[in-house]
C-alpha positions in Angstrom: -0.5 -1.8 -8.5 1.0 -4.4 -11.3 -2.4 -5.2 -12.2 -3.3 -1.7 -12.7 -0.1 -1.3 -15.4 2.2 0.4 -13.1 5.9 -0.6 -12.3 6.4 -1.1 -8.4 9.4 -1.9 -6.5 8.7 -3.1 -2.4 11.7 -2.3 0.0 11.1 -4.9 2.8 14.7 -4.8 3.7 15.1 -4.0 7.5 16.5 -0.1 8.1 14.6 2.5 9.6 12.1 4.6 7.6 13.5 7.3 7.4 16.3 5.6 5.7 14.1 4.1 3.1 12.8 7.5 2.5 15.8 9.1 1.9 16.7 6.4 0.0 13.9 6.5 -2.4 14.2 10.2 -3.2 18.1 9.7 -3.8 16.9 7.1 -6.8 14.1 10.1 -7.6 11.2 7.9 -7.1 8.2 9.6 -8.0 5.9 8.4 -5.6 6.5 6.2 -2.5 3.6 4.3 -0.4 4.3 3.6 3.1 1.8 0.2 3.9 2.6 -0.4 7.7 -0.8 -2.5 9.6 -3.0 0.2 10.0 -3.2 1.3 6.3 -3.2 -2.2 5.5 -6.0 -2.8 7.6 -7.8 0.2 6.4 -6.7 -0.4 2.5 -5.0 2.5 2.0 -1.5 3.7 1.7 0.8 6.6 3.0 1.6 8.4 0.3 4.8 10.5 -0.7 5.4 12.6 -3.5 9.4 13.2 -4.5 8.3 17.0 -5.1 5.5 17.3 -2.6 6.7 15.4 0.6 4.1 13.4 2.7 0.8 13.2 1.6 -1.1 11.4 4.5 -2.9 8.5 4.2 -4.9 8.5 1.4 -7.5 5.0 -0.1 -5.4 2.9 -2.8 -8.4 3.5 -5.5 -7.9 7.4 -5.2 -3.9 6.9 -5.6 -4.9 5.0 -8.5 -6.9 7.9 -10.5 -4.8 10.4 -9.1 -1.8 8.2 -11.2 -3.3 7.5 -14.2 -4.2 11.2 -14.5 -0.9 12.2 -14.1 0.3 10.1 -16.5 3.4 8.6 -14.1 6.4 7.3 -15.3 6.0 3.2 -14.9 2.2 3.6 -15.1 -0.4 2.3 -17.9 
């Protein structure tokens, strides 16, 4: 995501998910991508929207346009 332009920060900090979810929409995180072995493996990413909630699993270049067009804070 860096070398797409956009500002990322990784929570790899133990705690449970939940946690880090909560925890992400306290700061008011625009968008949050949950990358556990399965969406690695696949190369996509769980995605959740601050105003939208969970967004399933969706493939990292789709995030990417869907980003850009919504012209994110932190993005190119």
């Amino acid at each position: 995501m860096t070398d797409e332009g956009f500002r990322v920060q990784g929570d790899t900090l133990s705690g449970t998910l939940g946690n880090k979810i909560r925890h992400a929409e306290e700061q008011k995180i625009p968008y949050m991508f949950v990358v556990a072995d399965n969406e690695q493996e696949a190369g996509s990413v769980a995605l959740r929207s601050r105003g939208d909630g969970d967004l399933g699993p969706k493939p990292l270049d789709e995030v990417i346009h869907r980003l850009n067009e919504e012209n994110v804070p932190g993005g190119p």
